[in-house]
C-alpha positions in Angstrom: 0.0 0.0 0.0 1.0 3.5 -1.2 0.0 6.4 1.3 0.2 9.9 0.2 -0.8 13.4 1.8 -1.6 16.5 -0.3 -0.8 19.5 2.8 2.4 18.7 5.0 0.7 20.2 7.8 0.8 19.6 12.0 -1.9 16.6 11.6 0.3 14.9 8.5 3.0 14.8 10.5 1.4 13.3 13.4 -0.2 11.0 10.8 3.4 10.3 9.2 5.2 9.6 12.8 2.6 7.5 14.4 2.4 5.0 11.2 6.3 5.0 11.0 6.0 4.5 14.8 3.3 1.7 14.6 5.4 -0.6 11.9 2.1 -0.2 9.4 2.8 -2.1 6.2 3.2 0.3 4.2 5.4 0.2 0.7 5.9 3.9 0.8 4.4 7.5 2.2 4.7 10.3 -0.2 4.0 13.8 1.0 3.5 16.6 -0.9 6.3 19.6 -1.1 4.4 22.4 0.0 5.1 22.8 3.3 8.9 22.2 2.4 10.6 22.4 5.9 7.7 19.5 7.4 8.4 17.5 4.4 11.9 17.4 4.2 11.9 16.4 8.4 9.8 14.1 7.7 11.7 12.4 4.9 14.2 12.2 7.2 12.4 9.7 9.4 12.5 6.6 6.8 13.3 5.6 3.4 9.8 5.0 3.2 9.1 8.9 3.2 9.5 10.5 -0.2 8.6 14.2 -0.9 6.1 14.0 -4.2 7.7 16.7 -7.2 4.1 18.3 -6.7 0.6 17.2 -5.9 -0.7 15.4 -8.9 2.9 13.5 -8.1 1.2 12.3 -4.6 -1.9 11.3 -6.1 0.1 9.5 -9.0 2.0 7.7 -6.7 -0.7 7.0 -3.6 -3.7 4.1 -3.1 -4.8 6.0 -0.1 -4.5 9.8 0.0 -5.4 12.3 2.7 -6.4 15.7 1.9 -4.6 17.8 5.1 -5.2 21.4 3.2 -7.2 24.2 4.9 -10.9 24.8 3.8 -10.4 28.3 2.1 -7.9 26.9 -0.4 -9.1 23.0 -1.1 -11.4 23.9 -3.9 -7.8 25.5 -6.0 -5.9 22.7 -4.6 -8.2 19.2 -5.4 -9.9 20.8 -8.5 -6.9 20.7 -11.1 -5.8 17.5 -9.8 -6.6 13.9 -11.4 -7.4 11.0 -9.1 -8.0 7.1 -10.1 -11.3 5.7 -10.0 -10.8 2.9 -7.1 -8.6 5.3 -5.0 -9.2 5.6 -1.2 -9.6 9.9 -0.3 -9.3 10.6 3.4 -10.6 14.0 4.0 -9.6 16.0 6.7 -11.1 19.1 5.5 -13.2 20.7 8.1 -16.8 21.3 7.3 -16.7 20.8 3.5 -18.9 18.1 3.0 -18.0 14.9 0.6 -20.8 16.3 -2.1 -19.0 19.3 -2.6 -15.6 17.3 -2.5 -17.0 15.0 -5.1 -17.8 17.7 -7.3 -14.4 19.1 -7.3 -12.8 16.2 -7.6 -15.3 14.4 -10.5 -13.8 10.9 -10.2 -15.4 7.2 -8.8 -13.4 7.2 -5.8 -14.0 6.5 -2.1 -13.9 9.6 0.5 -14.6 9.7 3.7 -14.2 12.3 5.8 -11.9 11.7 9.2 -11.2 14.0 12.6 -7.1 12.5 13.4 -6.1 13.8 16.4 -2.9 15.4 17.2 -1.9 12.1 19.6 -1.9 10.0 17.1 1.8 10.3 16.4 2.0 8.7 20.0 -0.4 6.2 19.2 -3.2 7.5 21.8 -5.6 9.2 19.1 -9.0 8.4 18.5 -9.9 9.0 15.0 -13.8 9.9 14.1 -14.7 8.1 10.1 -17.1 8.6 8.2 -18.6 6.9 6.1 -16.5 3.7 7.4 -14.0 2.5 5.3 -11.9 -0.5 6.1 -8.4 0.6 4.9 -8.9 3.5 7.2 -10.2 1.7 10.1 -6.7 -0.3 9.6 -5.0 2.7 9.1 -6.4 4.9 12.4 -6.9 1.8 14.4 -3.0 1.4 14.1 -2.9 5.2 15.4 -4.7 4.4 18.7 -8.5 4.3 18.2 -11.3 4.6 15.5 -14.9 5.2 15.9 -16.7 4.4 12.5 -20.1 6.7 12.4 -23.2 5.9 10.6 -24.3 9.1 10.0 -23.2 12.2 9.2 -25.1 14.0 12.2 -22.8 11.4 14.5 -19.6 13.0 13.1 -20.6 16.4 12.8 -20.9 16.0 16.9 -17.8 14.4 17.3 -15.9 17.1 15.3 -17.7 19.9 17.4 -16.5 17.9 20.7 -13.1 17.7 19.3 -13.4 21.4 19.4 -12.5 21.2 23.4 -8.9 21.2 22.8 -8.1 24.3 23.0 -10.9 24.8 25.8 -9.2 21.9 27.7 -5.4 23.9 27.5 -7.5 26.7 28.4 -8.5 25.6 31.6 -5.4 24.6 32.3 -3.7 27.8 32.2 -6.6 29.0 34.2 -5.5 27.1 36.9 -1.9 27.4 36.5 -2.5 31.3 36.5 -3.9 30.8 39.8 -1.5 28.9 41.1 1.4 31.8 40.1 -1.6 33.9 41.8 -1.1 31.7 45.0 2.8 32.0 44.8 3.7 28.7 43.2 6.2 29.5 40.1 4.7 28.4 36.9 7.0 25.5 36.0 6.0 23.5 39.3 2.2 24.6 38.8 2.5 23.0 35.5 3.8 20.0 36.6 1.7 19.4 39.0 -1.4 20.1 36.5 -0.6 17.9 33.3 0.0 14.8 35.5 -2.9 15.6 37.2 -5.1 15.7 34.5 -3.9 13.0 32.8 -4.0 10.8 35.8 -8.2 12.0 35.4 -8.2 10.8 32.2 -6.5 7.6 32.8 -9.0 6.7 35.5 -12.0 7.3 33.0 -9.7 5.0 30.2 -9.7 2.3 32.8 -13.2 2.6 34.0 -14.9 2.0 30.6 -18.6 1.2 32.1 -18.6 4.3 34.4 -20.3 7.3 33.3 -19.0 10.7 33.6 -21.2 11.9 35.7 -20.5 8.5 38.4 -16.8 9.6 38.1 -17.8 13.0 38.9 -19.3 12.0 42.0 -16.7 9.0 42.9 -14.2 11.9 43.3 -16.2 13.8 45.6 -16.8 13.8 49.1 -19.9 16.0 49.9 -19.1 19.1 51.2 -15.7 18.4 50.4 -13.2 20.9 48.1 -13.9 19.0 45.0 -17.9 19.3 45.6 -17.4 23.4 46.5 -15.4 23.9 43.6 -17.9 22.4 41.3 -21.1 23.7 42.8 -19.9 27.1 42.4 -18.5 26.4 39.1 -22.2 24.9 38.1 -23.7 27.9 40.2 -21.6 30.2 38.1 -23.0 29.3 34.5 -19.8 27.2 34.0 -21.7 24.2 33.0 -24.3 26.2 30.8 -21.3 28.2 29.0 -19.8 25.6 27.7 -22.7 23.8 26.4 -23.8 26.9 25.2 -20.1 27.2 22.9 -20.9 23.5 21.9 -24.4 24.3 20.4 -22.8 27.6 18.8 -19.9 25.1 17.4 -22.7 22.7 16.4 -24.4 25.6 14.0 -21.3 26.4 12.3 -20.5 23.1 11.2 -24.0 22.1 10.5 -24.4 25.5 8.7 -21.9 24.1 6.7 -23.8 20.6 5.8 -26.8 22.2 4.5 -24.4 24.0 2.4 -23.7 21.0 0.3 
């Protein structure tokens, strides 16, 4: 199998890394020479890695091929480019539906849309598909996880939850801003916090038929720290905040289905 990327991007090279990392059987991973500085690294990991001479190079040379280019330009990239009927299309274009990548494409291949994470170059990701394909179920299952949806509704939700990244780092500066408030020197507050956090997450990992919520309430004594905090946090709108920034999420990328 021949794997290619069109965009040399943050999420191609975690792609790249994790399936060097995993030993996937893989004949060869072209990139394209866009981004030249990522490519060239990564063509530096294996002899596997080649950098394609353009993009129509990548597709040339690829059976499976991810599309790793931002939105406002994929329509001037994909469009002048000529793909085999039979070819396997990863998209990991946010919110441009496979209709409208069909059209700019025009040619009898699969595509399905995926949401890689950037842990996948440890082999931690999960990886949302749809519609399931089972090249890329091998592929992202190699890469930690993959959840195959069966609707497009299902994914759209799971892209808007993947939007708590950057809310989850937030936080965490919240509280390490605190912490400096409190006296403690940044460094030891942030060591203290992504162990901590992680530790949160491994309990959930290893407690697979526990909800949440039971979590929630297995860490907390009543009228303990962890129950004030929350309570106030709750009391505070916290909770309805950021369901409120899901739903808003949630209308941008469904806005952009019903655009299709």
């Amino acid at each position: 199998m021949n794997v290619g990327f069109i965009g040399t991007g943050v999420i191609t090279e975690a792609i790249v890394v994790g399936l060097l990392k995993a030993e996937f059987p893989i004949n060869k991973i072209v990139v394209s020479p866009r981004s030249e500085k990522t490519a060239k690294n990564l063509a530096t990991l294996s002899p596997l890695v080649c950098i394609g001479k353009d993009n129509q190079d990548v597709v040339n040379s690829s059976d499976v091929i991810f599309l790793a280019v931002r939105p406002q330009v994929a329509e001037e990239v994909l469009s002048p480019l000529h793909f085999a009927p039979g070819q396997v299309l990863a998209s990991l274009i946010a919110t441009v539906p496979i209709s409208i990548l069909r059209a700019w494409i025009g040619a009898d291949v699969h595509i399905s849309r995926a949401v890689p994470l950037p842990f996948v170059a440890d082999l931690n990701g999960v990886t949302v598909v749809h519609p399931g394909s089972e090249v890329l179920t091998r592929i992202f299952a190699a890469l930690g996880a993959v959840i195959n949806c069966d609707a497009i509704e299902e994914f759209d939700a799971f892209a808007v939850a993947g939007g708590m990244m950057a809310t989850y780092f937030g936080i965490c500066e919240t509280c390490a801003q605190w912490l400096g408030s409190a006296g403690v020197p940044y460094d030891k507050a942030r060591a203290y916090l992504a162990p901590f956090f992680h530790g949160l997450a491994s309990s959930a990992l290893k407690r697979p038929e526990k909800s949440f919520e039971s979590l929630r309430v297995g860490h907390t004594t009543a009228g303990g720290l962890n129950d004030q905090l929350f309570e106030r946090f709750r009391a505070e709108h916290g909770v309805q905040a950021l369901t409120t920034a899901l739903d808003d999420v949630a209308k941008r990328v469904g806005s952009a289905r019903g655009k299709a």
